[in-house]
N, C-alpha and C positions, 0 to 999 in steps of 0.2 A: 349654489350649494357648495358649502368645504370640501377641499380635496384632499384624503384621506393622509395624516404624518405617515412616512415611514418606519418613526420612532412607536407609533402605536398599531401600525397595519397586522393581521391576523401572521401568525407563524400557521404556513400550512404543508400539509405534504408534498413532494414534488414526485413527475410522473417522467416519461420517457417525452412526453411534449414540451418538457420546459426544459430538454435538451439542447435546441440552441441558444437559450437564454442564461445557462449555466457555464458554454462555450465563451460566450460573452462575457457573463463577471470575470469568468477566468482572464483572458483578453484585458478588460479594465483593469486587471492588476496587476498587467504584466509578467504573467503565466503563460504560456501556450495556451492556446484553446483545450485540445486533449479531449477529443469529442468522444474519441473510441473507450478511453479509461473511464469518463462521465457515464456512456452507457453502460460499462460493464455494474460501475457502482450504485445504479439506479436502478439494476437489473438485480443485483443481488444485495440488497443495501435499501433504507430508506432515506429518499431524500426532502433534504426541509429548506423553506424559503419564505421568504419574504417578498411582496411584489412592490415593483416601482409606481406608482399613479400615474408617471408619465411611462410604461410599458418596461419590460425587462424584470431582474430583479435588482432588489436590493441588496440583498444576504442569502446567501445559500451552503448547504454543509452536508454529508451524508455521514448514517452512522449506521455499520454493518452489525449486524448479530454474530455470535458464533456459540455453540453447544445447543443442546435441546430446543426444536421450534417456540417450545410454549415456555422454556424456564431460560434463556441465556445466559451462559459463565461469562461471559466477555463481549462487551462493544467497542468497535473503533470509530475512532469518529475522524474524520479529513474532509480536505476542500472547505477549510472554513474561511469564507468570502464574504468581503464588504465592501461595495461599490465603491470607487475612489472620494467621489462628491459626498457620501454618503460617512467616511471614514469619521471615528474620533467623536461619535456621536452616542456612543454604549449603543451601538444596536450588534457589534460582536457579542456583546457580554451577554444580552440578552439570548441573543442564539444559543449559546454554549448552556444559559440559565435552564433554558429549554430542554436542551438534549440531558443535562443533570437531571432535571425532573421527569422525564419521561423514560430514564434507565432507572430508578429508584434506587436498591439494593445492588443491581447491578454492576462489578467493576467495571470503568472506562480505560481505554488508551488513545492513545494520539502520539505524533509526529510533529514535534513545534520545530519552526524557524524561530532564529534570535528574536524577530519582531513581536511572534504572535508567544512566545513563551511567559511575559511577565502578565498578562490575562490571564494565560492557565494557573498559576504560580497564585493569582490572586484568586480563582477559584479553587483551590485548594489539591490540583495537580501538584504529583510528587513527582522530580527529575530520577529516574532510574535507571536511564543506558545511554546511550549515544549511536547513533547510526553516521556514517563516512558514506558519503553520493561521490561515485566515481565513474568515470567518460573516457570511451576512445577505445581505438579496434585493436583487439589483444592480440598479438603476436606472438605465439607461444609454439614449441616442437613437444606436442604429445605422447609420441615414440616412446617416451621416459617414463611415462604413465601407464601402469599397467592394469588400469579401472577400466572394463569395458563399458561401453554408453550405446544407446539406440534408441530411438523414436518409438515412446510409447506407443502403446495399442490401446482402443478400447476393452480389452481384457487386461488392462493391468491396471485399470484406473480403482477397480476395488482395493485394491494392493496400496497403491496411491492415496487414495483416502485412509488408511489403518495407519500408514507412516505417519501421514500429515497430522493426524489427530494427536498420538503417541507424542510425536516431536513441539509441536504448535504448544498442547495441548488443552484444544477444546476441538470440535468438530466444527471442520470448515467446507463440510459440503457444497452449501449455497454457490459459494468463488471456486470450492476447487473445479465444479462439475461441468463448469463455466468456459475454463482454460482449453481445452481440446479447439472449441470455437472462435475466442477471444484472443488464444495466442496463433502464430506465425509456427513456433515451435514448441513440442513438450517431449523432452526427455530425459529418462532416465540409467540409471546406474545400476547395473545388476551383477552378482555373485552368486557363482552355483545357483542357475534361476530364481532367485531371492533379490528384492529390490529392494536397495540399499540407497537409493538418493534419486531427487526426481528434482526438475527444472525448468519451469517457460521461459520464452523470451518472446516479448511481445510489444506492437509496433506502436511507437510514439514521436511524432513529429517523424525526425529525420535519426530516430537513434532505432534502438531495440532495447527494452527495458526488460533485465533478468531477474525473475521474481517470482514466484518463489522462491528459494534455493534453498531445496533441505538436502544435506549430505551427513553419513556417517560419520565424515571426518575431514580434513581440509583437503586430502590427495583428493577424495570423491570429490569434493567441491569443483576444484582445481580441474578435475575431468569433465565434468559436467559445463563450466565455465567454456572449456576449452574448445567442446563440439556444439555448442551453439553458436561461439564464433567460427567455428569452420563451416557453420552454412549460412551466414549471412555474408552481404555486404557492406552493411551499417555499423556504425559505431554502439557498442555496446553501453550501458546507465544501468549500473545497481548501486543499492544502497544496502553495506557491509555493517553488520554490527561489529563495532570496533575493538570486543575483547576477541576478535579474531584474526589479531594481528601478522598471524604467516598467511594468510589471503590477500591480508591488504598489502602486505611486503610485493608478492609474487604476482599480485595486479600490477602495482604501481613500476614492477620491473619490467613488466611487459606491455605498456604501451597505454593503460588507462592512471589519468590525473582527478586526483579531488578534486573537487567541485566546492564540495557543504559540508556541513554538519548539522543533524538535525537533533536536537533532544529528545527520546522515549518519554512519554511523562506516564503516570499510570494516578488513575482516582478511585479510590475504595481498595487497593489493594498494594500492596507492597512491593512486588514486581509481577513480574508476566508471568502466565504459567506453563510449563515447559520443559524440553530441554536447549537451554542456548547453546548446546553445544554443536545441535547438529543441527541448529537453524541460522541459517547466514544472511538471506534478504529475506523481506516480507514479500507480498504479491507487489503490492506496492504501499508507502508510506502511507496513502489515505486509508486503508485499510486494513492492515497492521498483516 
């Protein structure tokens, strides 16, 4: 009996058991595994694949909702993976065909690498920001900073979610509610008991990935940045949207170097919706 193409095998949903097979594409494409971010996005996120006939997969991708359960304003889509042997075959395009048809009306976004951008570009993804990936354990005298910061509570997480919404905005419940668990750290920035900027930092490979990061302004930002390195021992990874260039200054002065660049692309809509003024990192890239 034939053993099913790849090129024609069922797109189907993926679960929390195709976890370490998703570690694994990752791995084939010379990615980190990134087991703990795979479950966060499969936890709040649907994820989609394709299987190998000889086991694993082939392709895999997740794409998060955000606004109303039944009506979503916005999808992200990341982690879009195709087996190395498997590469250069349209079974990317196919993926993405998918995730276009199964959001309908719905605007998309995503995070391309140089590679994976002239596929989006040919689906009809428009480039509209640029995010800077930057690494390395910050060094900074906070003394100068007169933003107070401290380790959320869960009574401030309602508080947390009205910013997020406000700033993002659409509601990101699903991921925010998520982070108390998923992250190492969550805190935020308050004035006259009003919270004014919130932030995780949370564990991947050998870094801490900052992500969220909504601040009021770059000093919050910059405060925020600051006491999450004060309690790690790891090298800190965010990804700065780059019209926030006194961030990137006062990173790059203190100890973390670029990495990347990733292109913003956005489908069905013109740009994000929002304020970019007080949003600096995503949760993370694959989920906007």
């Amino acid at each position: 009996m034939p053993t099913a193409s790849p090129t024609v095998s069922p797109i189907r949903r993926l679960t929390h058991r195709d976890l370490a097979a998703c570690a694994d594409l990752s791995e084939d494409r010379g990615w980190p595994r990134e087991e703990h971010k795979w479950s966060l996005l499969l936890s709040a996120g649907t994820g989609y694949g394709i299987d190998d006939p000889h086991g694993g997969l082939v392709s895999a991708c997740v794409v998060t909702e955000y606004g109303p359960p039944d009506r979503p304003t916005l999808r992200a889509v990341g982690m879009v993976l195709v087996a190395r042997i498997h590469a250069r075959q349209g079974i990317g395009r196919r993926m993405m065909r998918h995730v276009l048809a199964e959001a309908g009306t719905t605007p998309l976004t995503l995070h391309a690498t140089r590679q994976g951008q002239p596929l989006y570009e040919e689906l009809g993804f428009k480039v509209t920001g640029r995010a800077e990936m930057l690494q390395g354990h910050l060094t900074t005298d906070d003394s100068a900073n007169s933003v107070e910061t401290r380790p959320a509570t869960a009574e401030d997480l309602t508080a947390i979610l009205r910013l997020d919404e406000a700033v993002f905005g659409a509601d990101r419940t699903p991921v925010i509610t998520r982070l108390p668990a998923f992250a190492d750290q969550l805190r935020v920035a308050e004035e006259n008991g009003r919270i004014t900027g919130y932030a995780a930092a949370w564990p991947n490979m050998d870094t801490q990935v900052v992500g969220p990061l909504i601040a009021r302004d770059t000093e919050t930002a910059q405060a925020l940045l600051a006491s999450l390195a004060a309690h790690t021992d790891r090298p800190l990874r965010t990804d700065i949207d780059v019209r926030h260039t006194s961030l990137l200054t006062w990173l790059k002065a203190r100890g973390l170097a670029s990495v990347t660049f990733n292109a913003v692309m956005t489908y069905g809509c013109t740009e994000l919706p929002g304020d970019w003024t007080r949003r600096f990192a995503p949760v993370t890239v694959a989920a906007g």
